[in-house]
SESE-9033 format. One record per residue (C-alpha): residue number from 1; y, z, x. Coordinates in pm, 1 decimal, always signed. Last residue first. Example, Ala and Ser with C-alpha at 12.3 -4.5 7.8 and 13.67 -1.06 7.14 Angstrom:
BEGIN
    i        py        pz        px
    2    -106.0    +714.0   +1367.0
    1    -450.0    +780.0   +1230.0
//
This chain:
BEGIN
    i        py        pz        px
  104   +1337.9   +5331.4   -2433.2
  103   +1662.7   +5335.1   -2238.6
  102   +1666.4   +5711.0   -2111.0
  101   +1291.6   +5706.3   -1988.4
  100   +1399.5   +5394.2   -1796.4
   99   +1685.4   +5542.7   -1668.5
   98   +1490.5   +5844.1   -1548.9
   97   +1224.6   +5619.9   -1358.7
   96   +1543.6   +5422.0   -1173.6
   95   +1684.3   +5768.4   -1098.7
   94   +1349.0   +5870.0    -972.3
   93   +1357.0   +5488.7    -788.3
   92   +1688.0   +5588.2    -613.0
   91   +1577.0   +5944.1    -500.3
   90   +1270.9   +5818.0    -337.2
   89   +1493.8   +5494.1    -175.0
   88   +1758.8   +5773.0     -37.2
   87   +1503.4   +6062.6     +99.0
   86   +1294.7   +5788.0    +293.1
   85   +1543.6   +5615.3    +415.9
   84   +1695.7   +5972.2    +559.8
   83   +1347.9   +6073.1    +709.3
   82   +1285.1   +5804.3    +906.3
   81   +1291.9   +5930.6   +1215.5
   80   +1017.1   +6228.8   +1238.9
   79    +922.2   +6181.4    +828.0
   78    +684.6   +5898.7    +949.4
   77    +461.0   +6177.1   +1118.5
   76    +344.5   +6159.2   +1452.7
   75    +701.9   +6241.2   +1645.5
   74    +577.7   +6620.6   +1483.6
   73    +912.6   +6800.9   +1445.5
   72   +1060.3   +6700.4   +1138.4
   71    +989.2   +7015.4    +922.4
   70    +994.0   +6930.0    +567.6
   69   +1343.1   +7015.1    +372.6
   68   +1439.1   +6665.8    +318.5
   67   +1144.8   +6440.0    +244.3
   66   +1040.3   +6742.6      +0.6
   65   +1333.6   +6687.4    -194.1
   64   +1290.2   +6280.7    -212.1
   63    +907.8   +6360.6    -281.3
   62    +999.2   +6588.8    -571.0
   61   +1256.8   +6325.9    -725.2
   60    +995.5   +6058.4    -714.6
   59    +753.8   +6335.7    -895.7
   58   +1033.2   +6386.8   -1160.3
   57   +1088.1   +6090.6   -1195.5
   56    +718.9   +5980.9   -1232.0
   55    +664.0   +6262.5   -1482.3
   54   +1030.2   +6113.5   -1699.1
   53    +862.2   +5778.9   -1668.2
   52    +517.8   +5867.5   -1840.2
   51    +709.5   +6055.1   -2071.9
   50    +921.4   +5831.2   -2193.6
   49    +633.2   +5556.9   -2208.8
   48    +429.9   +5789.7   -2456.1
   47    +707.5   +5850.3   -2692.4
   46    +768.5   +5444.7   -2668.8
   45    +389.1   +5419.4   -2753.7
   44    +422.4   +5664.9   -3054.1
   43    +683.6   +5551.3   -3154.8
   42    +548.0   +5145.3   -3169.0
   41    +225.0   +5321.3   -3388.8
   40    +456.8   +5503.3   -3597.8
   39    +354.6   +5329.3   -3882.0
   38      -2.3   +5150.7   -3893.9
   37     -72.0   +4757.4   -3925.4
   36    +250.9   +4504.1   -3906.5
   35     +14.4   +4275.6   -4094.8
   34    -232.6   +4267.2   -3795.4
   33     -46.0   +4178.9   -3482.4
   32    +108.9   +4544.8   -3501.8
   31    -154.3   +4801.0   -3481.6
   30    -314.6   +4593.1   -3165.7
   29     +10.0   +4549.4   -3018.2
   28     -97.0   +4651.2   -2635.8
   27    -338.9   +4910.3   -2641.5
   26    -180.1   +5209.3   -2565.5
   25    -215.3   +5393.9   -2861.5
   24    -608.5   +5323.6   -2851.0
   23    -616.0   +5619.4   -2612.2
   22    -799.9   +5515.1   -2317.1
   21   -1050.1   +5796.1   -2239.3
   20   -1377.5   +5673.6   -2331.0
   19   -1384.4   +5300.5   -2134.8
   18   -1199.1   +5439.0   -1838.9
   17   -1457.1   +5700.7   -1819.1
   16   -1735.1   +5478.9   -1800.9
   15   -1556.7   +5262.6   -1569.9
   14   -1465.5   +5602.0   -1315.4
   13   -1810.8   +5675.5   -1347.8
   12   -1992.5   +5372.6   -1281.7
   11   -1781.4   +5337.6    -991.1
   10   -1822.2   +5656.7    -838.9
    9   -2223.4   +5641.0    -878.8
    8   -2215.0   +5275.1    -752.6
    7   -2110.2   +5393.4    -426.1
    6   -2003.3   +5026.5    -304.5
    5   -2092.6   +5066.4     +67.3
    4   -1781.5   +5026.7    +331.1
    3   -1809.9   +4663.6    +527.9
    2   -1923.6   +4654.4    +859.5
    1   -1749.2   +4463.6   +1145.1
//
């Protein structure tokens, strides 16, 4: 059994990036622990979360679409018989995702 090679390239990259890009919004309460900090820094992260659940519902909503009106004639594919389930729990978590964007 062989194991897959680290490519340290990738990695180094995707942590160097993760260190850049993270918008200091989004981390945790540090604007809040300290003398309640900045204003607008708890909008800001609930504006964020909003639309980070309305994308995913929308996406989740996609997939249950797509579930639907895809072929089903390749016994290969998951979508062959299951294609019902598949339609009902993608639709149920987008309206799970859009609740949450609706609540916040």
């Amino acid at each position: 059994m062989r194991l897959a090679k680290i490519r340290w390239g990738v990695l180094l990259l995707v942590l160097l990036l993760g260190c850049v890009l993270i918008d200091p919004a989004l981390a945790g309460n540090k604007f809040e622990t300290i003398g309640k900090g900045v204003t607008g820094t708890l909008h800001i992260k609930k504006e964020y979360l909003q639309i980070i659940f309305l994308c995913v519902g929308g996406l989740l909503l996609f997939l249950s679409i797509l579930t639907v009106v895809m072929p089903r004639n390749d016994s290969r594919m998951l979508n062959y018989t299951l294609w019902k389930q598949s339609a009902a729990i993608f639709f149920v978590l987008s309206l799970g995702a859009f609740a949450g964007a609706y609540f916040i």
